[in-house]
C-alpha positions as CSV (number, residue, x, y, z in Angstrom):
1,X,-3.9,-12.5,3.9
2,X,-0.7,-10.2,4.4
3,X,0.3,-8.7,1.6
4,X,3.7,-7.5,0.9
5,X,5.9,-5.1,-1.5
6,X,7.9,-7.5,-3.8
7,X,10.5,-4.5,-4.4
8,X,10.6,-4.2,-0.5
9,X,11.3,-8.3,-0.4
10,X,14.1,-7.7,-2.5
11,X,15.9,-4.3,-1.2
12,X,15.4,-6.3,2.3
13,X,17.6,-9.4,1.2
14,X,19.9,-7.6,-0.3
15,X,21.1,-5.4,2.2
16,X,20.6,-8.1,4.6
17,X,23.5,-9.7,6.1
18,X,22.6,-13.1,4.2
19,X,24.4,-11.4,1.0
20,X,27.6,-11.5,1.7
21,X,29.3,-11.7,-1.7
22,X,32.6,-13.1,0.4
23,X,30.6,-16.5,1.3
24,X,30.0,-17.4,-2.2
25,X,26.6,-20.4,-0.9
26,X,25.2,-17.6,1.3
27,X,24.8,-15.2,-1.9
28,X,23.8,-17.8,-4.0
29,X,21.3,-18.5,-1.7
30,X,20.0,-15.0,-1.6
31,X,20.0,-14.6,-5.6
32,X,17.8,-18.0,-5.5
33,X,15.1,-16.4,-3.2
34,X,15.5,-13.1,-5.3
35,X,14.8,-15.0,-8.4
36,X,11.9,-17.0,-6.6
37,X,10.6,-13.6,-5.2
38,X,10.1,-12.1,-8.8
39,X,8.9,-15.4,-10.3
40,X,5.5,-15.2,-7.7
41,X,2.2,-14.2,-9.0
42,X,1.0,-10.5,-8.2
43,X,-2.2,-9.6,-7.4
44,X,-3.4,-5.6,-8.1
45,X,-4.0,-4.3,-4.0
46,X,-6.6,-1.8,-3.6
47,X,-5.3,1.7,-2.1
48,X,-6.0,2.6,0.9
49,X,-9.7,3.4,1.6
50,X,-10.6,6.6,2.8
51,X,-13.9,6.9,4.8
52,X,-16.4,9.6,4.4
53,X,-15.9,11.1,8.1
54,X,-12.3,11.2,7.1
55,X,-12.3,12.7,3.8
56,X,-11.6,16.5,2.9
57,X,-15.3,16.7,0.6
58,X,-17.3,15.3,3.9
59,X,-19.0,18.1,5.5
60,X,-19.4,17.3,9.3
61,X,-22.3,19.0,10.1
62,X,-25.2,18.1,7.8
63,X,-22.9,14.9,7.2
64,X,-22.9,15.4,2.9
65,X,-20.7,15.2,0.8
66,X,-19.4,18.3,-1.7
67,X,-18.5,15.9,-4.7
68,X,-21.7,14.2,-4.6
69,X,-24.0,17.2,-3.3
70,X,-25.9,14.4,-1.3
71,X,-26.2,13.1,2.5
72,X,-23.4,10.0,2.9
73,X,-23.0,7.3,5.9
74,X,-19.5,8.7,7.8
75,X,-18.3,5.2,7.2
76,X,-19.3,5.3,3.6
77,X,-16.3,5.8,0.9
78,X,-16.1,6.3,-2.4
79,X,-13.1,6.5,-5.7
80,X,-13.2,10.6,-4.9
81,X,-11.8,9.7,-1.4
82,X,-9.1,12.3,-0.2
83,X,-8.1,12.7,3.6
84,X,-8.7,15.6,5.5
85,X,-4.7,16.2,6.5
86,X,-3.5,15.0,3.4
87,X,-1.8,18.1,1.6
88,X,-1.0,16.0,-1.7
89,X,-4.2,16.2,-3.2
């Protein structure tokens, strides 16, 4: 299954070429599949997973963890996940 951003949908069609508000049908047709877009069912998507080899708190050369203060599989993960060159966190 593909998942997609329903405000992306939407910012997409409207600066798409379709809506042009001089060709009253073809904008029409655009606000219809707007209006269809936001009357879909959403489902919650998980983040991004983060792997224990990839994460900041994995320690690479006993392969532990520093959150958990315990040996982890590299392709392990947990909710603590942060990446290694993520500056955000």
């Amino acid at each position: 299954m593909d998942l997609i951003s329903r405000q992306a949908a939407i910012k997409s069609l409207r600066e798409s070429e379709a809506y042009d508000e001089d060709i009253p049908n073809r904008a029409e047709g655009v606000r219809d599949a707007i209006i269809d877009i936001m009357s879909l069912p959403t489902i919650f998507a998980q983040p991004e997973i983060i792997r224990c080899k990839d994460c900041k708190h994995y320690i690479n050369h006993d392969k532990r963890c520093k959150v958990w203060n315990h040996g982890v599989p590299e392709y392990g993960y947990c909710y603590e996940g942060m990446r290694k060159d993520d500056d955000n966190h």
